[in-house]
C-alpha positions in Angstrom: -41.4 -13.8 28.1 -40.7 -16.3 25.1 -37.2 -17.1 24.3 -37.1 -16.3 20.6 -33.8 -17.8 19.8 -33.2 -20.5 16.8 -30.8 -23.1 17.5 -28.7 -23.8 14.0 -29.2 -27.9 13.3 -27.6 -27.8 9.4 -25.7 -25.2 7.7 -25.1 -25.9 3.9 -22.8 -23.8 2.1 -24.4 -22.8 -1.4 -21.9 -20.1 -2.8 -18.3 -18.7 -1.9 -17.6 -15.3 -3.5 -15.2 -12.2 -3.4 -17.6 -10.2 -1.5 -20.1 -12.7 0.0 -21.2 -16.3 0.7 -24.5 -17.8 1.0 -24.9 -20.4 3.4 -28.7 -22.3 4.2 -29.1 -23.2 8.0 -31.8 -25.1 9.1 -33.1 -24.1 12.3 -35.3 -24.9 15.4 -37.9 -22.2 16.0 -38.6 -21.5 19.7 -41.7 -23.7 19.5 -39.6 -26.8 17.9 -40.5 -27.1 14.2 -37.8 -26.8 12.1 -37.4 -24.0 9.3 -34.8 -23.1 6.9 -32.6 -19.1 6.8 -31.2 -18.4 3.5 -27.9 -16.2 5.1 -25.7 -13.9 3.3 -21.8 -13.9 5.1 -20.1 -10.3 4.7 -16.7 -9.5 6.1 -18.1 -6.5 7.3 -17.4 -3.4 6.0 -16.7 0.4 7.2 -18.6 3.9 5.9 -16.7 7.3 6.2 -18.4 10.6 6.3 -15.5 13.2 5.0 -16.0 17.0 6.3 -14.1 20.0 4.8 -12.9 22.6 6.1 -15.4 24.7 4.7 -18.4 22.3 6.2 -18.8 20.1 3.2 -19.5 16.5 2.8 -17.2 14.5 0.4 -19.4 12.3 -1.6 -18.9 10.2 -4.7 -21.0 9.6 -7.7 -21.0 5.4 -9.0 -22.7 3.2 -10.9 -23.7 0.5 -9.0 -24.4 -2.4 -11.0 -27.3 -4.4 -9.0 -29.2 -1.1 -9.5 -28.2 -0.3 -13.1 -27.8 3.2 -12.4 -25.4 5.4 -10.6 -25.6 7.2 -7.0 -24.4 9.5 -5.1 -22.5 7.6 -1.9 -20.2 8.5 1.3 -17.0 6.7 0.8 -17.1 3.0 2.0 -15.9 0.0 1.5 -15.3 -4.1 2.4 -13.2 -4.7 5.8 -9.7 -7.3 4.6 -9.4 -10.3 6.4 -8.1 -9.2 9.7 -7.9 -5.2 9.3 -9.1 -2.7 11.6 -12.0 -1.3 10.7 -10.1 2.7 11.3 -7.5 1.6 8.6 -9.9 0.7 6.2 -11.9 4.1 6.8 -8.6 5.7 6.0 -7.2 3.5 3.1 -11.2 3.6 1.9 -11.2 7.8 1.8 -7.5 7.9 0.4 -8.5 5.8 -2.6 -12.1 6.9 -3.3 -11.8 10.5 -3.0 -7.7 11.4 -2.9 -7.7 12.9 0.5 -6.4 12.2 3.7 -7.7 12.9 7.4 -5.9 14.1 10.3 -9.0 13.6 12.5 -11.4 10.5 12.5 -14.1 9.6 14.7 -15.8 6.5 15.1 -19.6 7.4 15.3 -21.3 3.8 15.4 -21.9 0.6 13.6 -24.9 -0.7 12.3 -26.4 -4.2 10.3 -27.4 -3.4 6.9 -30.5 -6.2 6.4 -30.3 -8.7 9.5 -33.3 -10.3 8.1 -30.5 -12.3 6.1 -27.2 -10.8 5.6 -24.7 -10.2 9.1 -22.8 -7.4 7.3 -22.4 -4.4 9.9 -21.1 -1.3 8.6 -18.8 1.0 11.4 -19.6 4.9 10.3 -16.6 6.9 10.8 -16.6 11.0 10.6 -13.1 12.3 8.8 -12.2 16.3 9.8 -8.6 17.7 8.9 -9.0 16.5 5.1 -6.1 17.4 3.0 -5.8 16.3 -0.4 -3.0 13.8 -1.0 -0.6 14.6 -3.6 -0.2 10.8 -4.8 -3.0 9.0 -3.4 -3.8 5.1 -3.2 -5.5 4.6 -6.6 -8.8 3.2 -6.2 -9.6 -0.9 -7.0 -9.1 -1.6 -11.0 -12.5 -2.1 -11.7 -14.1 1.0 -9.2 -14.6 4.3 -11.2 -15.9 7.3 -9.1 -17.0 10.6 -9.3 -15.8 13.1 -6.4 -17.9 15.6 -5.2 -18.2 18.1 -2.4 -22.3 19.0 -0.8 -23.3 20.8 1.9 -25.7 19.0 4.2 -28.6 20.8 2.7 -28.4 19.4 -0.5 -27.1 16.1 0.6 -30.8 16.1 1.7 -32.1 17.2 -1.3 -30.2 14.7 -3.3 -32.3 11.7 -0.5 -35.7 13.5 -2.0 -34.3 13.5 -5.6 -33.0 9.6 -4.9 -29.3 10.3 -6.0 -28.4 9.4 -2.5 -30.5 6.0 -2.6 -28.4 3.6 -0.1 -29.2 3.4 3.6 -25.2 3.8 4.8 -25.4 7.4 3.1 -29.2 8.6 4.1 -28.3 7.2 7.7 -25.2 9.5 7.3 -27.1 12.8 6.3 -29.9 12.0 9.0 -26.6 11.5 11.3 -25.6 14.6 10.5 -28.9 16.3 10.6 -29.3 15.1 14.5 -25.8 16.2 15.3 -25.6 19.6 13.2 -22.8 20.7 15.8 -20.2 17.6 14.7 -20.6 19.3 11.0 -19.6 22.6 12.2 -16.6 21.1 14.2 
């Protein structure tokens, strides 16, 4: 079997951001030659899938600007240096959607486009929601619209391309799989 590993020679850094950075490596291909990786550097980040009570999936409606339209998204956001990916989930729920969890599950973690970017995303579920009576205010420049689905027309919302990010769809097709978690 082939080793397919590249061997980094030269990393230049090209951009240093809030969110990301952008580094160019050059690299040795398993047969020798030399080729170049454009590579996006994320902190990582962490997805929460809030369940009511009443079987409901907490969503929230934003404009995302890269698209130029808004969607309909799970609650998620970028890891701090040095958190724990649970803490975010929770901070991330409290100020995107005012509740709180008594209950959260790690499900998995996943790499949103490892054909250049080494962001992973961990997926939490959040049961026991209550809404907080003086939540974390979300980030100054994050506006959000909070609503509550049922898994059925969190799928239609996939075909009707509201939901159009692959942390959420994964999330509904998570859910669709494991129907029983839903109904915990």
């Amino acid at each position: 079997m082939e080793r397919l590993e590249e061997k980094t020679v030269k990393t230049e850094k090209i951009f240093s951001g809030k969110v990301i950075s952008l580094q160019v490596d050059d690299v040795e291909l398993p047969n020798g030659r030399i080729s170049k990786r454009e590579i996006v550097k994320h902190p990582g980040a962490v997805a929460v899938i809030p369940v009511t009570d009443d079987h409901k999936i907490v969503m929230v409606e934003q404009y995302r600007k890269a698209l130029e339209r808004t969607i309909i998204e799970i609650p998620a956001g970028k890891l701090e240096i040095g958190e724990k990916p649970e803490i975010c989930a929770l901070r991330e729920l409290e100020e995107e959607t005012g509740y709180e969890s008594n209950e959260l599950e790690w499900l998995l973690s996943f790499f949103t486009s490892p054909g250049f970017a080494d962001e992973i995303i961990h997926l939490y579920i959040a049961t026991g929601l209550s809404k907080k009576e003086n939540p974390a205010s979300a980030d100054e420049d994050e506006f959000v619209n909070v609503m509550e689905v049922t898994l059925t027309e969190a799928i239609q919302l996939i075909k009707d391309q509201k939901i159009f990010d692959a942390k959420t769809a994964y999330a509904v097709q998570y859910l669709q799989l494991h129907e029983d978690v839903l109904l915990k």
